[in-house]
One Martini backbone bead per residue (centre of mass of N, CA, C, O) as a GRO file, in nm:
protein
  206
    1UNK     BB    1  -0.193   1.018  -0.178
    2UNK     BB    2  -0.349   0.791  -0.017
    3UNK     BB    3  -0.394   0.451  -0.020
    4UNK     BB    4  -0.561   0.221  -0.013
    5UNK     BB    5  -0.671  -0.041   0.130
    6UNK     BB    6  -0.767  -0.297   0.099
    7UNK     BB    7  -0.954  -0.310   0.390
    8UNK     BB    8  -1.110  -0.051   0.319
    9UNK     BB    9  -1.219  -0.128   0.023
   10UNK     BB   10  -1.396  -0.349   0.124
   11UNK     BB   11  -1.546  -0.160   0.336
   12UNK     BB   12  -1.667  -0.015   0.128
   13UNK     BB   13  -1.817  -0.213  -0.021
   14UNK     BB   14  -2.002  -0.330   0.206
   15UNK     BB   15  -2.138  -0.051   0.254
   16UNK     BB   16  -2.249  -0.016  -0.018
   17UNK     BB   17  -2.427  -0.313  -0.023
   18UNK     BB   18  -2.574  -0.227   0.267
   19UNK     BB   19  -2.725   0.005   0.084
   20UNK     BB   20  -2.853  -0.111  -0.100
   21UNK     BB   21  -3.037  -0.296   0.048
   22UNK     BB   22  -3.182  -0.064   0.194
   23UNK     BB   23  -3.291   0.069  -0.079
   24UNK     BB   24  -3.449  -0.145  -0.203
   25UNK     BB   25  -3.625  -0.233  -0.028
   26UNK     BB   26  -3.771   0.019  -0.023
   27UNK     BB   27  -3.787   0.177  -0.325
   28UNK     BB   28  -3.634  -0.004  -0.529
   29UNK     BB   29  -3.453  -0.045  -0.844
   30UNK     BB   30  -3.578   0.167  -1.035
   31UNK     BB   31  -3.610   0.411  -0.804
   32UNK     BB   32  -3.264   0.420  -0.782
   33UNK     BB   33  -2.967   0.525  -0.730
   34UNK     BB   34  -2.691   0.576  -0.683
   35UNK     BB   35  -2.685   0.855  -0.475
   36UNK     BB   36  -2.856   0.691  -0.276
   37UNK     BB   37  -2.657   0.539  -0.192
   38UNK     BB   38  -2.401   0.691  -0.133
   39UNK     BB   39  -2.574   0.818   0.098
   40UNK     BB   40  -2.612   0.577   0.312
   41UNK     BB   41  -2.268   0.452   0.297
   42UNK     BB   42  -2.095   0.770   0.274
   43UNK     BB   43  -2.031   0.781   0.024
   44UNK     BB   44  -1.908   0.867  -0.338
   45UNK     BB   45  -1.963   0.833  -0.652
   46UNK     BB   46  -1.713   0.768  -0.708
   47UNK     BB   47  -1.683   0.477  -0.526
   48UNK     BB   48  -1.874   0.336  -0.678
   49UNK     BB   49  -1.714   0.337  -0.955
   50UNK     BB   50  -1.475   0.178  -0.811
   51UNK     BB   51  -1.658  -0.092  -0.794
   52UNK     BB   52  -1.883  -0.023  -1.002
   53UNK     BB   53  -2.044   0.043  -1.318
   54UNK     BB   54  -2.311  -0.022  -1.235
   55UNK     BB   55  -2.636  -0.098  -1.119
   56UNK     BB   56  -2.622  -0.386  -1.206
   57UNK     BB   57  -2.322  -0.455  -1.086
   58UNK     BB   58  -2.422  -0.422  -0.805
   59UNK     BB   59  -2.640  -0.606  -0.788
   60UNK     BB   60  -2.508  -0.871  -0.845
   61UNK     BB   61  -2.314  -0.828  -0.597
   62UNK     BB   62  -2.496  -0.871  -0.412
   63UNK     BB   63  -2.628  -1.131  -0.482
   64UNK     BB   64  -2.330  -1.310  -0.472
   65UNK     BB   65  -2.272  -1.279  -0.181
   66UNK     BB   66  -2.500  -1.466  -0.097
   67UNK     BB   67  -2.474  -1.688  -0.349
   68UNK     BB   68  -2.214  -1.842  -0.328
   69UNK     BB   69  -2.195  -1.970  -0.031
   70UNK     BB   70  -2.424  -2.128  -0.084
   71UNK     BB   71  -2.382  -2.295  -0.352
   72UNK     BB   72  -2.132  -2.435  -0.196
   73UNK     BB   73  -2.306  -2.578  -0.012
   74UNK     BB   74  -2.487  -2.752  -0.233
   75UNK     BB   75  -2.269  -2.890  -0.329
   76UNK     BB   76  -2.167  -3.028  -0.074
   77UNK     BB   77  -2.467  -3.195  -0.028
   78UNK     BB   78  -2.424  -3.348  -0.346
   79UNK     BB   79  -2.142  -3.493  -0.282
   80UNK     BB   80  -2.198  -3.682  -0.012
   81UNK     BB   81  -2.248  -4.001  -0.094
   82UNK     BB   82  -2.563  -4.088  -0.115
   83UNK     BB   83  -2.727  -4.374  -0.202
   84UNK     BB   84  -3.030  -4.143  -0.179
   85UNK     BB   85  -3.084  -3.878  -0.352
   86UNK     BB   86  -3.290  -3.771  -0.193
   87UNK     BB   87  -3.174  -3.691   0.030
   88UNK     BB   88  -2.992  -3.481  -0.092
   89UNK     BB   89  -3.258  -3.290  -0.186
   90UNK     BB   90  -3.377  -3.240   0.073
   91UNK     BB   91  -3.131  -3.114   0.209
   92UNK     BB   92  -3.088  -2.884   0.005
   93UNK     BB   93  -3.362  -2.750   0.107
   94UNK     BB   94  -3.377  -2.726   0.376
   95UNK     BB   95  -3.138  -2.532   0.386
   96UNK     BB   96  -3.239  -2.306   0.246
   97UNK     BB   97  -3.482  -2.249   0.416
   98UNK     BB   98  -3.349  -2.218   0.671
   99UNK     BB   99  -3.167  -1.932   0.565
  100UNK     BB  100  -3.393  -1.774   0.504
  101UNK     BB  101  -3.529  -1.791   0.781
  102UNK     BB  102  -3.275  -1.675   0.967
  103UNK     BB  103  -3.154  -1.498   0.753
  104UNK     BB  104  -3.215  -1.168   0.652
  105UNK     BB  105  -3.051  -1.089   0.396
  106UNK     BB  106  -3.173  -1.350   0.231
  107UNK     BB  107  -3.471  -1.209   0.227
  108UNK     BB  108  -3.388  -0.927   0.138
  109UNK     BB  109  -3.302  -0.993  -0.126
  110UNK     BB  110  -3.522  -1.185  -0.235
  111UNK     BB  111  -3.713  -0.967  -0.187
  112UNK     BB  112  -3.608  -0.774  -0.429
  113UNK     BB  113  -3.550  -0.991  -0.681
  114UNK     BB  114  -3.932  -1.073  -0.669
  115UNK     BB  115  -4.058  -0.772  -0.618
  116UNK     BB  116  -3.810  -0.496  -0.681
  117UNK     BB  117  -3.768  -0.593  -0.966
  118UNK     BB  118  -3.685  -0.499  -1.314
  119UNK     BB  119  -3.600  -0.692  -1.583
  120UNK     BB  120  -3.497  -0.398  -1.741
  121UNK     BB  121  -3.276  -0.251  -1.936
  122UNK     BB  122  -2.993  -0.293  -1.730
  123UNK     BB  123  -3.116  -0.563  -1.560
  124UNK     BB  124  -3.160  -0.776  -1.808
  125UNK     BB  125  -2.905  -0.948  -1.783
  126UNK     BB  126  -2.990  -1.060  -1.504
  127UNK     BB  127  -3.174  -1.253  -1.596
  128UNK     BB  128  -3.011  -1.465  -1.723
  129UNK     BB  129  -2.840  -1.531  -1.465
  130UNK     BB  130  -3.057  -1.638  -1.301
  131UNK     BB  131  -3.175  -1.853  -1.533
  132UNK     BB  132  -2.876  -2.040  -1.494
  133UNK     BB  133  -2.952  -2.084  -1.178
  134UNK     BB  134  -3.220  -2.252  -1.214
  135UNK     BB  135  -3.111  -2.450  -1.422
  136UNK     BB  136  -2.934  -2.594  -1.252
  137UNK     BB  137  -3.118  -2.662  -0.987
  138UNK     BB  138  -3.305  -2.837  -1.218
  139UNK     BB  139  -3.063  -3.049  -1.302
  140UNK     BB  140  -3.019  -3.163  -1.028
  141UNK     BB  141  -3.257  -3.255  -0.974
  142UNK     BB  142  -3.301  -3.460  -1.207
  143UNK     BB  143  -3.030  -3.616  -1.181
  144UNK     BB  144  -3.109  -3.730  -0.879
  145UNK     BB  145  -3.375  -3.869  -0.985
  146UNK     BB  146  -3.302  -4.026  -1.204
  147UNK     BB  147  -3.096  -4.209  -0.972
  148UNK     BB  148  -3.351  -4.294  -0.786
  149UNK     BB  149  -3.464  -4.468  -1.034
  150UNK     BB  150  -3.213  -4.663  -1.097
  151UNK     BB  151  -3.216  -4.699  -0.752
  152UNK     BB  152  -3.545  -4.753  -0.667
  153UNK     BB  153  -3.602  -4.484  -0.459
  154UNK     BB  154  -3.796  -4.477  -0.709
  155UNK     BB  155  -4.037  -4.483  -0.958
  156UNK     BB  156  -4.045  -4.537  -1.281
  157UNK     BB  157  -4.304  -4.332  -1.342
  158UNK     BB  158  -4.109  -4.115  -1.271
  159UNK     BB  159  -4.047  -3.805  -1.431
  160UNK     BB  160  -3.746  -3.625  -1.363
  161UNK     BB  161  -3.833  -3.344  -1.503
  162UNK     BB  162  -4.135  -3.395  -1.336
  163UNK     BB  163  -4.074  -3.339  -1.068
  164UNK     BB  164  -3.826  -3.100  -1.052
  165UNK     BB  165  -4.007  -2.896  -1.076
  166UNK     BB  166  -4.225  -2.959  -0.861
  167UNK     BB  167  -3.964  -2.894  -0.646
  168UNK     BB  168  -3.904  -2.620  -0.758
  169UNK     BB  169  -4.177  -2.486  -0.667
  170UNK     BB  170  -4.226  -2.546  -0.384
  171UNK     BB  171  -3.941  -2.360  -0.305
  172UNK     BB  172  -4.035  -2.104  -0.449
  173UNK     BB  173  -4.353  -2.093  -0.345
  174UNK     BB  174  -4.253  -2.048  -0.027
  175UNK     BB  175  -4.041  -1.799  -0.058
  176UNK     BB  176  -4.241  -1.599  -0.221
  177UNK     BB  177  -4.430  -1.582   0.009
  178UNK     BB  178  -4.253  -1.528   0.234
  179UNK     BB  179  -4.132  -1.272   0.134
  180UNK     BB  180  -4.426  -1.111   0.108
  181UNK     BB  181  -4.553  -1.264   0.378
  182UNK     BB  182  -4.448  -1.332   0.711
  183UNK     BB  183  -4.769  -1.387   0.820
  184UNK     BB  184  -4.851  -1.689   0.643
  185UNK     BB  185  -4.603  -1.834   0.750
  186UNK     BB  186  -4.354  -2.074   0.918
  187UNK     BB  187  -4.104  -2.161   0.715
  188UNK     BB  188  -3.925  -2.349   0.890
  189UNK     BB  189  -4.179  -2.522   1.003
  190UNK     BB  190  -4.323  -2.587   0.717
  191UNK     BB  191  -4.121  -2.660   0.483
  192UNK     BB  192  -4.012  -2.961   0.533
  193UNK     BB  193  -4.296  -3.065   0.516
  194UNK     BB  194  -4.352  -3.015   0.261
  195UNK     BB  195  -4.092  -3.165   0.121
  196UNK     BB  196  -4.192  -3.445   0.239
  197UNK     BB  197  -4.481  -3.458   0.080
  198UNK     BB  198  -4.381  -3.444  -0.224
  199UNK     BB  199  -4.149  -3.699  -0.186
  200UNK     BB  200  -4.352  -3.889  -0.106
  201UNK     BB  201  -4.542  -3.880  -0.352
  202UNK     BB  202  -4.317  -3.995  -0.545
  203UNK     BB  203  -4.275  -4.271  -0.388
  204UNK     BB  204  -4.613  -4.304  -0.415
  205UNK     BB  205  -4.622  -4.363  -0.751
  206UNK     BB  206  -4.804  -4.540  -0.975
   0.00000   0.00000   0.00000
């Protein structure tokens, strides 16, 4: 028998994960199967097991692909330099919406991930790994906050905590809403004056 080459093996799991992607989008991830994924990627349930252990290692896998890349442009955002952190924080938001309303991918997966998974059972660890992924998120906001109030470019009576929290809910309530109904508003075109409209009422916080 022969082996497959990596680049084969590549295009296996993608084929399977671009499959996994249409079956939950359709289905939910509760009510999908193993078999019905490898029935639409076209290739055998020995398959899938050769690459993923089972469907919640397969779930954090398709996860991955869209935000491993998203992540590491966000962290080069945030390294950029820039003397007002809010700058480099709205940059940072600004871009997730751009993308998420741009390429159908980052759409599909987190309408999966926030309307059509039940975090029970199997995927229970799988909260984990999001809550983790948040909580950088929001610390990440904390410390840009923090250092635009110790120069200046935020007023003190500013609490870091609370603000970052409430600049991640701006972000996470725009795309949650529209992940679950797209004719609701033009994510691309309201998401930066929205998170423009909360960072003004920041800077001029009494």
């Amino acid at each position: 028998m022969v082996r497959k080459t990596k680049e084969e093996a590549q295009e296996t799991r993608h084929a399977i994960l671009d499959a996994a992607e249409r079956v939950f989008q359709e289905r939910g991830v509760s009510h999908t199967s193993l078999a019905e994924i490898a029935a639409a990627a076209g290739v055998t349930r020995g398959a899938i097991y050769w690459h993923f252990k089972n469907k919640a290692d397969l779930f954090e896998a398709m996860i991955q692909r869209v935000f491993d890349p998203l992540e590491a442009k966000l962290a080069e955002l945030q390294a950029d330099g820039r003397e007002n952190p809010v700058d480099a924080l709205r940059a940072i938001a600004v871009y997730f919406i751009a993308t998420v309303a741009a390429d159908p991918r980052y759409m599909r997966v987190l309408e999966i991930a926030w309307h059509k998974c039940e975090y029970v059972g199997e995927m229970a660890a799988i909260r984990d790994n999001h809550l983790e992924c948040g909580n950088r998120y929001l610390s990440l906001n904390e410390a840009g906050i923090r250092l635009a109030v110790e120069r200046g470019y935020l007023p003190a009576t500013v609490d870091p905590r609370l603000a970052a929290v409430g600049l991640m809910a701006v972000i996470d309530g725009l795309v949650v809403n529209w992940t679950l109904d797209q004719s609701l508003f033009p994510l691309a075109e309201f998401g930066p004056g929205i998170v423009d409209a909360y960072l003004t009422g920041l800077r001029s916080k009494a």
